[in-house]
C-alpha positions as CSV (number, residue, x, y, z in Angstrom):
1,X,68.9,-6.1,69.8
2,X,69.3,-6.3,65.9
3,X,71.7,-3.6,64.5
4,X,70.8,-2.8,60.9
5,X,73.4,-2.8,58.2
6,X,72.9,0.9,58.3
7,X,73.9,1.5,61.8
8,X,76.8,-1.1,61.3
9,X,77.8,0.6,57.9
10,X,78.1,4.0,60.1
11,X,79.4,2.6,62.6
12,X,82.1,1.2,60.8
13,X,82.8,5.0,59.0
14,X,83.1,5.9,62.7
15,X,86.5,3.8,63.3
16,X,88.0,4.9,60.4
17,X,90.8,7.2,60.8
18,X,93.1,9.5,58.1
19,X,96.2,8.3,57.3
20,X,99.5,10.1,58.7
21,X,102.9,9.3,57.3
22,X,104.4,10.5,60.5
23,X,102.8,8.0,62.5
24,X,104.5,5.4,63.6
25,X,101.4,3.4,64.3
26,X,99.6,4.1,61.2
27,X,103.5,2.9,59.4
28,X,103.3,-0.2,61.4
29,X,99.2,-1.1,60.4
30,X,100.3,-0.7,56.6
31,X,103.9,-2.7,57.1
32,X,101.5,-5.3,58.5
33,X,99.5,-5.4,55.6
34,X,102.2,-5.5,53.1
35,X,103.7,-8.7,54.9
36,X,99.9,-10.4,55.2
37,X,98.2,-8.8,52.4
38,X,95.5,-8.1,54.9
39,X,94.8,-5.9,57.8
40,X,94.7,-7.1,61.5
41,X,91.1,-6.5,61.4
42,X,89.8,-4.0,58.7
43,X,91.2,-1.2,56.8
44,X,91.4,1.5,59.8
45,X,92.1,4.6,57.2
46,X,89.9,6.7,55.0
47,X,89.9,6.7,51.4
48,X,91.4,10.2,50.3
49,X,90.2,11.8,46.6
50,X,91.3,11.2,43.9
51,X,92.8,7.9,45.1
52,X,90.3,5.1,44.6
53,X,91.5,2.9,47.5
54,X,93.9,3.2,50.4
55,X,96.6,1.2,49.5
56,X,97.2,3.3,46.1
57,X,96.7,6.4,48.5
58,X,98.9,5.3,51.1
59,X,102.0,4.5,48.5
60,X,101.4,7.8,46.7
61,X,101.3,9.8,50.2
62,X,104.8,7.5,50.7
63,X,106.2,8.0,47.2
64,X,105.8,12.1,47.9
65,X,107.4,11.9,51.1
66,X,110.0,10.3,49.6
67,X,110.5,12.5,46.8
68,X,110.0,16.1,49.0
69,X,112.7,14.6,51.5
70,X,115.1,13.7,48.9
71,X,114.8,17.2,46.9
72,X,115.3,18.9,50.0
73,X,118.5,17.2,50.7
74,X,119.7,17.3,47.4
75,X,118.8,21.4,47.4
76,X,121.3,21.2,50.6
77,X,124.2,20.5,48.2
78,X,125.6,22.3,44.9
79,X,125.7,19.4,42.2
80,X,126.2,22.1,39.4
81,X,129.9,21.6,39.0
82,X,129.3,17.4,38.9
83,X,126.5,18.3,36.3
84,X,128.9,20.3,34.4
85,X,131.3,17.5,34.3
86,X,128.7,15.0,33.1
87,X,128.2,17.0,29.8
């Protein structure tokens, strides 16, 4: 039996899955495509708006994790009397 490119193209939306920064599987696909520059087989994730593709999204999603993580551990200490100093 002949799939159409229709069913395929559906199909295909079907395997996709959302990215999750606290997955350690979902880390590990997009480590793997930073080493290759290509995914084991295709692109697993879902493009998000307002990112135009997934590797722009993913960074972004990494880049806020990043950023939230670090402000809350620098919230956990006073720095005012070291930014007193500074001036």
């Amino acid at each position: 039996m002949v799939k159409s490119m229709t069913n395929l193209l559906e199909q295909h939306k079907l395997n996709k899955r959302i990215f999750d920064i606290h997955s350690p599987d979902d880390i590990s696909e997009f480590q793997y495509f930073l080493e290759n520059n290509r995914w084991k087989n295709t692109c697993p994730f879902h493009v998000r708006w307002p990112h135009l593709n997934v590797v722009d999204m993913i960074k972004d999603e990494i880049i806020h994790e990043f950023v939230n993580t670090h402000k809350k551990v620098e919230t956990k200490y006073n720095f005012e009397a070291l930014e007193s100093a500074m001036r």
